[in-house]
N, C-alpha and C positions, 0 to 999 in steps of 0.2 A: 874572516869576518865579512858578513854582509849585511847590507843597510838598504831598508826599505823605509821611504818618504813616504806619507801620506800625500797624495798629488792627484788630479781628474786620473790619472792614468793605474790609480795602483787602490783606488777605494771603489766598494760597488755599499750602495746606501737601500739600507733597507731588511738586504734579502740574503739568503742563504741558499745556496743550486748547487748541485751537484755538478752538472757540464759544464760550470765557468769553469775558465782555462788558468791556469795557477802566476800571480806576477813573477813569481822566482821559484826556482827548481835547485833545490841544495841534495848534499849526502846527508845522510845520518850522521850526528854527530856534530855538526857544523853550527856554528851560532848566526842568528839575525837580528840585526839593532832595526827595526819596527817602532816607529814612531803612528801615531792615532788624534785626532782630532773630535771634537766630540760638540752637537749643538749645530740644529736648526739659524738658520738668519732670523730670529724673530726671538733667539733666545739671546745677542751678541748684546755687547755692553756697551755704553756714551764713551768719552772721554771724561775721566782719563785712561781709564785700561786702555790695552792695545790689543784687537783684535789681529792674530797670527797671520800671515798673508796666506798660508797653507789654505785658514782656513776660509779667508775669502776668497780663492783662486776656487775650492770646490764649488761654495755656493753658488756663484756666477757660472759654472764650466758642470755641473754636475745636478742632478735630477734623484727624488727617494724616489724607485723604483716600485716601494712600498713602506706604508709608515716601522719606522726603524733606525735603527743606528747606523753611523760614518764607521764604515769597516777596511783596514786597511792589510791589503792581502787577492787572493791567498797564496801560500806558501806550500810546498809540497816537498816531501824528502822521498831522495831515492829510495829504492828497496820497501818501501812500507809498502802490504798488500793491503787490500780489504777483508776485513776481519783481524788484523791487526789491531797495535795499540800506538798511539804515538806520543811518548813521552816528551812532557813539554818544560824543560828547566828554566825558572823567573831569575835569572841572575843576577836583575837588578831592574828599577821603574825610576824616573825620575818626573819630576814634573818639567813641562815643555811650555809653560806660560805661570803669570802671577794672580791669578785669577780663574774663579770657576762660578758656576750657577748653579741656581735650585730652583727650583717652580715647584706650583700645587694649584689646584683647581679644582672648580666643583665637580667634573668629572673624573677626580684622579685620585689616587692614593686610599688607604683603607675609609677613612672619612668620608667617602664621598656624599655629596650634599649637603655638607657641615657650611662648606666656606664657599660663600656666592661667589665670590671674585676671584679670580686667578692672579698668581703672585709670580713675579720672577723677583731674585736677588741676586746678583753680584757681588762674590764674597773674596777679599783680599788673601792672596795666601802669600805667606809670608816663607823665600826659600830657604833664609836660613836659618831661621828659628824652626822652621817646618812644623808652621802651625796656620789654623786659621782664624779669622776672628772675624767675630756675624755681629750685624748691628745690634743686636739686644747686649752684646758685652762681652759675650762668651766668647774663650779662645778653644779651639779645638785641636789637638795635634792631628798634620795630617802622614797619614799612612798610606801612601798613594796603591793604588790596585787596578787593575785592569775587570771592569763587569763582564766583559764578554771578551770572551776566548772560546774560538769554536775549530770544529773540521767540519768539514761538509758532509751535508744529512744524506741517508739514502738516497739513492737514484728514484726510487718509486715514491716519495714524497714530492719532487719537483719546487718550483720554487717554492718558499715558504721566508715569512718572516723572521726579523734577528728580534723582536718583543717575547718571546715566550723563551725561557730556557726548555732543551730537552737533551735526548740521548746523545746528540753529538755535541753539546756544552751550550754557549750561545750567551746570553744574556742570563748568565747565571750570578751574578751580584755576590761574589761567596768574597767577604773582607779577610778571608785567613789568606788568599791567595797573593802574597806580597812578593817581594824579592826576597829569595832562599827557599821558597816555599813548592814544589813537585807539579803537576798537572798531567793527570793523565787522561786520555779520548782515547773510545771505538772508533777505528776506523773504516768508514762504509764506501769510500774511493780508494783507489789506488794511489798512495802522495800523501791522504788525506787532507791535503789543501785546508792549513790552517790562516785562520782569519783573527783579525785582536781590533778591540774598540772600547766604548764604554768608559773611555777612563774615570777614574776617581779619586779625589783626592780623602774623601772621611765619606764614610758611611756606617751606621748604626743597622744591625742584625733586623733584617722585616722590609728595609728600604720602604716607609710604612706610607711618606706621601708621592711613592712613585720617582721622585730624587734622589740621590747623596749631593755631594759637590761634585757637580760634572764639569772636566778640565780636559786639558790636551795631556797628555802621556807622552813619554818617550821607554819603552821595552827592551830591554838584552834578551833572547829566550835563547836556550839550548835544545837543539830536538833530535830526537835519537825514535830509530822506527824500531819497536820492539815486537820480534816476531814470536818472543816466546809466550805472549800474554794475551790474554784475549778476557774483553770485559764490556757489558750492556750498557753501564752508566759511568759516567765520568767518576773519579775519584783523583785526591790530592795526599800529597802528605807534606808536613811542615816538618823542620827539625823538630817536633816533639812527636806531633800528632800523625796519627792515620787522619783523615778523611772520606767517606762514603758519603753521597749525592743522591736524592731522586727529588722527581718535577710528575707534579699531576693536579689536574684543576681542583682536586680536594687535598687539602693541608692534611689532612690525617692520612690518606693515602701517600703522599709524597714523605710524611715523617717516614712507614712501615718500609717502604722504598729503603731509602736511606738504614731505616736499622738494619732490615735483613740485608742488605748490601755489608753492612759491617759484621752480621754473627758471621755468614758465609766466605768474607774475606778472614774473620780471626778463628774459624774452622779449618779453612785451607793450609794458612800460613805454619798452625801452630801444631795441628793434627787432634785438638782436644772436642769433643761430642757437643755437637750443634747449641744441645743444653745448656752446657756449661760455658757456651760462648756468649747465648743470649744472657744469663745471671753474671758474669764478666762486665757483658755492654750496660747491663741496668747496674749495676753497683758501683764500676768506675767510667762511663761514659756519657756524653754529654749530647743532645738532639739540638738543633738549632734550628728557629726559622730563618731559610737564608734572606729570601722574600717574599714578600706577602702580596703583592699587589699587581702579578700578572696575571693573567690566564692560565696558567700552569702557576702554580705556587713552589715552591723550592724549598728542602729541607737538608740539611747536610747534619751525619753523625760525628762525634771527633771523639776519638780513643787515644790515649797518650802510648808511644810505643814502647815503653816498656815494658807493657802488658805482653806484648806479641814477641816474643825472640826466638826468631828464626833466622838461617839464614836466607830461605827463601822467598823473594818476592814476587816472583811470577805467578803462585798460587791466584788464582780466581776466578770463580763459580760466574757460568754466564747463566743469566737466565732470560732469555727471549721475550716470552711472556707480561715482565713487565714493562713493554717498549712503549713508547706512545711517540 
């Protein structure tokens, strides 16, 4: 077992690079308790919440590189090549503080221009009811999740932001990804040097004003370098579900993504005629917005597996082409 702190020395804020150098070097197979912080100085709360010391040690000791998220990592497993896949198992999230935020603003979220004034909120979460409750009344259960989970992007992209989800995961906001729940990345370094941020305690499918409840996280992941798979876009599966992923600045491109990522994964797995995969996805499969509110917009498909029975899960169709 090994454990990474969010600390100046183990988060890089903002950005995503291929040549940073990994905080920990594990085997295949091996688990990381990964803890994440999450929230700008300007988004921290009065008294009485307790703002985490973690998370004031960074503000004072640490700089965004570029606007973006507090990423804690990265993490690299022996054996993974490039071109590889790096299977990432969620064993368990917990939350790491009793409190999370939201904002919205007239520059942000699907509305924008609606609301002149920018809002933050400081929302109670409660740990052992594990729920939240916002001042209009409402309690919400919270299901805590990690928004971004990433590997590092190709070497020919250089540094680039953690605000956009793409091929190598990132700020991809997908609420199925809980504890029990699979994570799988391309991976385009060698290690694949994985990264985790974003936490969440409740988010609603579109993430529409550019929010969920944003909190500190604490992570178990499993990681395992699988040489026998190879895949363009991220994908997940939950005890029920398949999941298939794509990101692209038009929503209806980003759905087609995502669907053909699922006929060609339930063609592969099952051996039955592309046709008959797609009429399969439109009759018992579901499209989702995952979110609606970056530069790349995010669409994930979900197939319940009983559809698919095979014993093979290595099946899957790369396609190049649709990279961005």
């Amino acid at each position: 077992m090994h454990h990474l702190n969010a600390t100046p020395q183990t988060v890089h804020w903002g950005f995503f690079d291929a040549s940073q150098e990994p905080c920990l070097v594990i085997d295949s197979g091996e688990t990381v308790v990964m803890s994440a912080v999450n929230g700008g100085p300007e988004r921290m709360p009065a008294a009485p919440f307790v703002v985490p010391d973690a998370l004031t040690t960074i503000h004072r000791e640490c700089r965004a590189a570029m606007p973006g998220h507090i990423c804690t990592g990265p993490v690299a497993v022996r054996g993974l090549e490039a071109g590889g896949v790096l299977e990432v198992r969620i064993v368990d999230i917990q939350l790491s503080q009793d409190w999370g935020w939201h904002a919205y603003g007239p520059s942000s979220g699907l509305l924008r221009g609606e609301f002149e004034q920018p809002a933050v909120a400081h929302i109670p979460l409660d740990r052992e009811a594990m729920v939240a409750r916002l001042a209009c009344g409402a309690e919400l259960p919270v299901r805590p999740f990690f928004g971004l989970m990433a590997v590092a992007p190709p070497p020919a992209w250089g540094r680039i932001s953690t605000l956009p989800p793409r091929n190598n995961g990132g700020n991809m906001d997908n609420k199925e990804l809980v504890a029990g729940s699979t994570l799988y990345l391309p991976a385009f370094v060698d290690g694949g040097n994985f990264s985790v941020g974003d936490g969440h305690a409740a988010q609603g499918d579109g993430e529409v004003t550019g929010t969920a409840i944003e909190t500190g996280l604490t992570g178990k992941f499993e990681f395992h370098a699988r040489k026998d798979m190879s895949l363009e876009w991220p994908m997940a599966e939950t005890p029920e579900h398949l999941i298939t992923m794509g990101f692209d600045p038009d929503t209806d491109r980003a759905m087609t993504i995502a669907l053909r990522e699922m006929v060609n994964l339930v063609a592969a797995r099952t051996g039955m005629p592309r046709g008959d995969a797609y009429t399969l996805c439109s009759l018992a499969g579901d499209i989702r917005i995952t979110q609606a509110v970056s530069s790349l917009k995010g669409a994930h498909f979900m197939l319940a597996k009983r559809y698919v029975r095979t014993g093979d899960d290595t099946k899957i169709i790369r396609r190049k082409k649709d990279a961005v």
